[in-house]
DRENLO-461074 format. One record per residue (C-alpha): residue in three letters; x, y, z. Coordinates in steps of 0.02 Angstrom, whole numbers, padded with zeros to 5 digits, always signed. Each point is the difference from the previous one (the first is absolute). Example, Ala and Ser with C-alpha at 12.3 -4.5 7.8 and 13.67 -1.06 7.14 Angstrom:
2
ALA+00615-00225+00390/SER+00069+00172-00033/
end
This chain:
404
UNK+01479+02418+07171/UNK-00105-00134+00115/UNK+00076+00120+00151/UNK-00067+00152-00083/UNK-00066+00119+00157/UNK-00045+00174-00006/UNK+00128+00127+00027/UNK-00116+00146+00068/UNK-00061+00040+00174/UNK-00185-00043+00035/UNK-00065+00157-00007/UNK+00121+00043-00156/UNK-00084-00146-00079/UNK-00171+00057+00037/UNK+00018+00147-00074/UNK+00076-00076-00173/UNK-00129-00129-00018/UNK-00134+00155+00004/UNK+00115+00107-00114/UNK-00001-00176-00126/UNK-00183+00011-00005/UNK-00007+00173-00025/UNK+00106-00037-00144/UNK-00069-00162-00062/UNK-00195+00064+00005/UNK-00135-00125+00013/UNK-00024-00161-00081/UNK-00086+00036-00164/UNK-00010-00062-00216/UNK+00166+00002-00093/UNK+00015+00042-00166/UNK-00030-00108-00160/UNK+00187+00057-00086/UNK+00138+00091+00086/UNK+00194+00020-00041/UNK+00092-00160+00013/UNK+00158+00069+00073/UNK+00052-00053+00193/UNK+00060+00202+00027/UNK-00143+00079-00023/UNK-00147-00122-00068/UNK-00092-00136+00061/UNK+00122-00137+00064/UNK+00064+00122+00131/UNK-00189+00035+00060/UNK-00027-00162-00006/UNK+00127-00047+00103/UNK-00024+00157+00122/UNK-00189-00084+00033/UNK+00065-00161+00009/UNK+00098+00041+00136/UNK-00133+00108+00082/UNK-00094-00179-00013/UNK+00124-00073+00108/UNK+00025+00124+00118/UNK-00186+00031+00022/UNK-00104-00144-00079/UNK-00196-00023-00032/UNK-00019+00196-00068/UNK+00003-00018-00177/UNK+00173+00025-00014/UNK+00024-00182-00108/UNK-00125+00037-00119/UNK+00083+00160-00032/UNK+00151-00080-00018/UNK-00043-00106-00136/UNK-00109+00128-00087/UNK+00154+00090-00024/UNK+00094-00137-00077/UNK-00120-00057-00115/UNK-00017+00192-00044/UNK+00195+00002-00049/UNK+00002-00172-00086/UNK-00137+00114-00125/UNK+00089+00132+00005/UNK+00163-00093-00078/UNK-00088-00097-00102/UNK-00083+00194-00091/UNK+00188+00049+00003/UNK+00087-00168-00062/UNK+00137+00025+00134/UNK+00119-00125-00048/UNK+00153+00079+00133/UNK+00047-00131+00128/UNK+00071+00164+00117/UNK-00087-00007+00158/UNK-00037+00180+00044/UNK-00042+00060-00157/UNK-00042-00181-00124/UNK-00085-00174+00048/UNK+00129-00045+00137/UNK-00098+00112+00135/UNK-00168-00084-00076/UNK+00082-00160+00029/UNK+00036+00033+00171/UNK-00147+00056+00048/UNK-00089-00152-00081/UNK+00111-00111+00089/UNK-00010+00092+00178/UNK-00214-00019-00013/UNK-00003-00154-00078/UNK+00145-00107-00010/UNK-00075-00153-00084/UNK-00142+00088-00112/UNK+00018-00115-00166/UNK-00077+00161-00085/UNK+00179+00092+00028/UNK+00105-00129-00046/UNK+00027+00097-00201/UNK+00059+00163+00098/UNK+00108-00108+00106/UNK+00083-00094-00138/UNK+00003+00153-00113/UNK+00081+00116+00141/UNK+00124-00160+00012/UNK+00032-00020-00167/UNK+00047+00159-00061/UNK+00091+00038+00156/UNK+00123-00130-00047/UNK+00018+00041-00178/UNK+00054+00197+00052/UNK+00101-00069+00133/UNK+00091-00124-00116/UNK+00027+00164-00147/UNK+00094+00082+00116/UNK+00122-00121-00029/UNK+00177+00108+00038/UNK-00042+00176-00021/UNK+00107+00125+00059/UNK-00091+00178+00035/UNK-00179+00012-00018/UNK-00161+00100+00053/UNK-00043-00057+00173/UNK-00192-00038-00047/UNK+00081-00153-00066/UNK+00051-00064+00182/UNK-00073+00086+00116/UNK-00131-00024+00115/UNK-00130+00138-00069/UNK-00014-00080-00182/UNK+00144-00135-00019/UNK+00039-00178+00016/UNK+00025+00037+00197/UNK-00143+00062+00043/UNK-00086-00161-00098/UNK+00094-00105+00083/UNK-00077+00040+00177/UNK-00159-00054-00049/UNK+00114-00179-00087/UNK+00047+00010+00178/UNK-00156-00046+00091/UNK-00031-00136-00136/UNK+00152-00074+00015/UNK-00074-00155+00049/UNK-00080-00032-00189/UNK+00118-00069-00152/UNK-00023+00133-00110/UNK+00002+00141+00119/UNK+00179-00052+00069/UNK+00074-00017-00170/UNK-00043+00165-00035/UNK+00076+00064+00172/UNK+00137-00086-00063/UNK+00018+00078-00142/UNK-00021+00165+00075/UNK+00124-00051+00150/UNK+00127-00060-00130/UNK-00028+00167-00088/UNK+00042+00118+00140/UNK+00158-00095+00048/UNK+00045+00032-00159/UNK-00042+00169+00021/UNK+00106+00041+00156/UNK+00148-00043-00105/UNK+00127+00124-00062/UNK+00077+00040-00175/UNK+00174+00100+00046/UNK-00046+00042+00153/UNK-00189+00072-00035/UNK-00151-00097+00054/UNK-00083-00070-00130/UNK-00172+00091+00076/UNK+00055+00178-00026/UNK-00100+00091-00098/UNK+00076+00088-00151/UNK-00040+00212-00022/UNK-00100-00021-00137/UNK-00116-00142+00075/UNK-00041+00159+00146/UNK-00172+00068-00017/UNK+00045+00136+00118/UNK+00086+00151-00089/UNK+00078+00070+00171/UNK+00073-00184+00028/UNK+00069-00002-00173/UNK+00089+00161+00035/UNK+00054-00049+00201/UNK+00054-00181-00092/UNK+00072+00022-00163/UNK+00095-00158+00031/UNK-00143-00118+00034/UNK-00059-00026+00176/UNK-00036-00144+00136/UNK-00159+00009+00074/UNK-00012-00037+00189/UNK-00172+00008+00034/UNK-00101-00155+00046/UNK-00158+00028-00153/UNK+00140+00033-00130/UNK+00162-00043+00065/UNK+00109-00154+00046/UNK-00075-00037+00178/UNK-00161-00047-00096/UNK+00086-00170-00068/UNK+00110+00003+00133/UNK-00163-00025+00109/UNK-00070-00152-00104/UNK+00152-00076-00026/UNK+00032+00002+00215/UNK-00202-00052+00015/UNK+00048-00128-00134/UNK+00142-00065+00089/UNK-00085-00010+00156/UNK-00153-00086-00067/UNK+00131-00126-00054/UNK-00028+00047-00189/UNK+00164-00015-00078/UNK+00129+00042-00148/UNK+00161-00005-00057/UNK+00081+00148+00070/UNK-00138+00076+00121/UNK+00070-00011+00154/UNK+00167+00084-00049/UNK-00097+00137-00091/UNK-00107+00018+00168/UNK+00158+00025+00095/UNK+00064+00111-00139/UNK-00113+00137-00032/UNK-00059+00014+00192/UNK+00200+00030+00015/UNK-00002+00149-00172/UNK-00154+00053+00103/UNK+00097+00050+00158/UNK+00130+00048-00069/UNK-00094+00140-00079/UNK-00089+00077+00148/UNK+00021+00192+00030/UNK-00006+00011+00189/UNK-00072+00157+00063/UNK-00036+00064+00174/UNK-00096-00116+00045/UNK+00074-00139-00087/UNK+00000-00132-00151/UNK-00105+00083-00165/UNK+00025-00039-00181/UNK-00042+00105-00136/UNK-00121-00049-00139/UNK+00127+00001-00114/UNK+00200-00031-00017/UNK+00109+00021-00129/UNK+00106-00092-00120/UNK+00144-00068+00068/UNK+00142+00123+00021/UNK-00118+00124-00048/UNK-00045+00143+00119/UNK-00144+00036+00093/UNK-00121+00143-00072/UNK+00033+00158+00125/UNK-00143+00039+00109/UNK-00077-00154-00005/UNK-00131-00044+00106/UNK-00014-00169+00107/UNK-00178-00091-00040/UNK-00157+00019+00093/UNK-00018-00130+00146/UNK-00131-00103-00107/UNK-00031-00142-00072/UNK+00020+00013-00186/UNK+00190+00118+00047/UNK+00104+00018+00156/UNK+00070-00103+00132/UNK-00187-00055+00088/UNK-00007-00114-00178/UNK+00181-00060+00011/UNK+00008-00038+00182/UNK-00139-00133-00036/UNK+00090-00054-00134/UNK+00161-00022+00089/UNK-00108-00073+00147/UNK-00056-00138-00127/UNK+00178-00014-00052/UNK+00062-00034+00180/UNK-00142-00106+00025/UNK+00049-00132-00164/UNK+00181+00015+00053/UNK-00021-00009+00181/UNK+00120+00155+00022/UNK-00041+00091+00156/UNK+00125+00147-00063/UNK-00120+00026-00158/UNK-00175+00010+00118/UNK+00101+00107+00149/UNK+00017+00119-00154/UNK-00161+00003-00081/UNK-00074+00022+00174/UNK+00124+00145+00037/UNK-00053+00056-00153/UNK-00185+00016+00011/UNK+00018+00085+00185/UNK+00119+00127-00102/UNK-00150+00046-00116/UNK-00131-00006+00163/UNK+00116+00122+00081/UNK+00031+00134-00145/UNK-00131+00125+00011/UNK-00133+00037-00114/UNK+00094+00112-00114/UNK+00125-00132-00040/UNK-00120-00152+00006/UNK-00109+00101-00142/UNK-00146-00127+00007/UNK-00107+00076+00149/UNK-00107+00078-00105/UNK-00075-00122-00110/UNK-00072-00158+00063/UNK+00028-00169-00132/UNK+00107-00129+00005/UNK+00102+00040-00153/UNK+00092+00179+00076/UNK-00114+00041+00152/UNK-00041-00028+00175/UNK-00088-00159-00016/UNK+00148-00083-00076/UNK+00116+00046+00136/UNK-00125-00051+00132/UNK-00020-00189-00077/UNK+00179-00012-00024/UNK+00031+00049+00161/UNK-00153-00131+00066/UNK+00082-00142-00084/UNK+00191+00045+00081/UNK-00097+00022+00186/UNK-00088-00181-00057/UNK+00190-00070-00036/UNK+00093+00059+00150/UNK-00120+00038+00128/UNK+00067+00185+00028/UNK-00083+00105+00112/UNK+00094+00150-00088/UNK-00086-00068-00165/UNK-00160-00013+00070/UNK+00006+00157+00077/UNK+00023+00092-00182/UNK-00119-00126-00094/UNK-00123+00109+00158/UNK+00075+00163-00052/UNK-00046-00019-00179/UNK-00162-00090+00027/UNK-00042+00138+00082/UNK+00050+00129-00140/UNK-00132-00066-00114/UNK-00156+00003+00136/UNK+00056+00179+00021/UNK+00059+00053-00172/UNK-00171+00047-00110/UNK+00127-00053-00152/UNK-00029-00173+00046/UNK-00205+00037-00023/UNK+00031+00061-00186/UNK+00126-00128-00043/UNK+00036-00006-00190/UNK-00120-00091-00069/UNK-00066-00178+00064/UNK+00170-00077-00059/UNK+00108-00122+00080/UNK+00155+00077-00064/UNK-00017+00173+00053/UNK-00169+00006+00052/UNK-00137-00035+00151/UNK+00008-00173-00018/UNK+00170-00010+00033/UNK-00024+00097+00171/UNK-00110-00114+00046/UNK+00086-00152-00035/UNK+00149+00099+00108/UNK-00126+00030+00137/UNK-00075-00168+00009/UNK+00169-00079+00004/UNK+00045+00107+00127/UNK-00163-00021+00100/UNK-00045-00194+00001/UNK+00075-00157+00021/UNK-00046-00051-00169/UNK+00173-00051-00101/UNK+00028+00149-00158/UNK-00006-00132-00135/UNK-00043+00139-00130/UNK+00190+00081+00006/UNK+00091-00143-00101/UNK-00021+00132-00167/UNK+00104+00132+00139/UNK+00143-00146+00011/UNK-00015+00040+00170/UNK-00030-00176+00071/
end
């Protein structure tokens, strides 16, 4: 990311920065006690005016920043959050803790705690065969902790728990007679209409639930140089299951959000995901990008990038994200994963579209009453899309995405 540069025009760029302040207000007092989760809470504001502290320092933004962090460090100590998940648990906490302040002594419990009881859910998984996928994933599972292990990979503790969790999810990406071990059994589906579409069981695709979430930290892993038995066969593995179960359309290479069983058929009638983050083929181009990237296989990027101008290309009916703005399903998430593929391979095609959709949420009044502040789904997430998008200033806030 030291080449980070922004992807917009000048005058595109202008225009975000003054939509961001819009957006991000004025410097002013932060709360005493907010929610402690990254989604919606404090660590994803504080991160938000972090970064507006980079991108625009001496405002106020820093002490905002921290305000915010301190608030959700009060706000899970009230709720005696013990979850190491990083969107909704102590993992997001932890990142944000460690993105402010990497060496702050007074963090170091929430670092070793996240660690700890990463490692311990990572190592009960032990060889499971068909389980809900908030045990994995990236949303509330071992995956999603292990992005923030990631960063702090560096540290004893932290990369024995990434181990763990690595050694986990190679496990995971096994089979038992010819199922993946990460299926998720009817009965474990929340979803009443998925029960009925999957009676069988059902393999997610999506990146926030799905297999390309640890198939994204095990390819960051591997390319980090972060190591286990197994990981880069598994990497070359699942990418493969991956495209082998796109469901090219018009414009090309999709996926659905879901696929069934093995020799089972597909539900009639059903739909291909949004082109978002959290479902669709925006989230598993990157992760086949990251795939490519660990295995150094130009076939696997050539695809992912194919893929991404497929979803760019379909039009807003299809796409189904144009009218919402947050990272998770809307416009904001397509624009930053579009911004870091332009960043990548220098496109103009991809910088074009990051310009197109840019320019969707300075003219959109959707992006204006975003919902909620939230990172996840909210403004803050526009504006971390925005500023990305905008500046030169590297997106170091995405690692919780997998994106990078």
């Amino acid at each position: 990311m030291a080449g980070w540069t922004a992807v917009l025009p000048p005058g595109t760029a202008a225009a975000a920065l003054d939509l961001v302040t819009t957006l991000a207000g004025r410097p002013r007092s932060t709360p005493t006690c907010v929610r402690p989760d990254l989604a919606g809470g404090g660590p994803g504001l504080a991160l938000t005016y972090h970064q507006l502290d980079r991108c625009m320092p001496g405002l106020g933004w820093d002490a905002m920043a921290d305000g915010y962090l301190s608030a959700a460090v009060k706000g899970a100590e009230r709720l005696g959050t013990s979850t190491p998940a990083v969107f909704g648990g102590l993992g997001g906490l932890a990142f944000a803790a460690w993105s402010l302040s990497p060496d702050a002594p007074s963090f170091r419990s929430l670092h070793d705690g996240v660690a700890r009881e990463a490692g311990r859910r990572a190592r009960a998984l032990g060889d499971s065969h068909g389980m809900p996928v908030r045990v994995f994933d990236v949303i509330s599972g071992v995956t999603g902790t292990g992005a923030y292990l990631l960063g702090r990979r560096h540290e004893p503790a932290a990369r024995d728990a990434l181990c763990a969790v690595l050694t986990a999810l190679v496990s995971l990406c096994g089979e038992r007679a010819g199922t993946p071990h990460w299926y998720t059994p009817a009965e474990a589906l929340r979803d009443a209409r998925t029960r009925e579409e999957f009676p069988d069981g059902v393999l997610d695709c999506g990146l926030a639930h799905g297999i390309p979430g640890p198939l994204a930290l095990l390819s960051l892993a591997l390319d980090t140089g972060v190591t286990v038995p197994g990981q880069r066969e598994t990497v070359a593995r699942v990418a493969g299951w991956l495209a082998a179960h796109r469901t090219d359309d018009a414009w090309g290479p999709n996926w659905p959000g879901m696929a069934p069983l093995p020799g089972r058929p597909a539900p009639q009638g059903l739909r291909p995901a949004r082109a978002s983050w959290c479902y669709g083929s925006p989230g598993v181009a990157r992760t086949l990008w990251l795939a490519g990237t660990a295995l150094d296989d130009a076939s696997l990027r050539a695809l992912a990038v194919e893929a991404l101008k497929a979803a760019l290309r379909r039009p807003a009916a299809r796409r189904r994200v144009d009218g919402t703005p947050g990272l998770c399903h809307g416009v904001a998430g397509l624009l930053h994963i579009t911004s870091r593929f332009a960043s990548d391979t220098g496109d103009p095609e991809l910088a074009r579209a990051a310009t197109a959709l840019a320019g969707q949420l300075l003219t959109s009044p959707v992006a204006l009453s975003a919902e909620g502040p939230g990172y996840l789904e909210g403004a803050a997430g526009v504006v971390l899309a925005l500023l990305a998008a905008a500046t030169d200033v590297a997106p170091t806030w995405d690692r919780p995405l997998l994106l990078a």
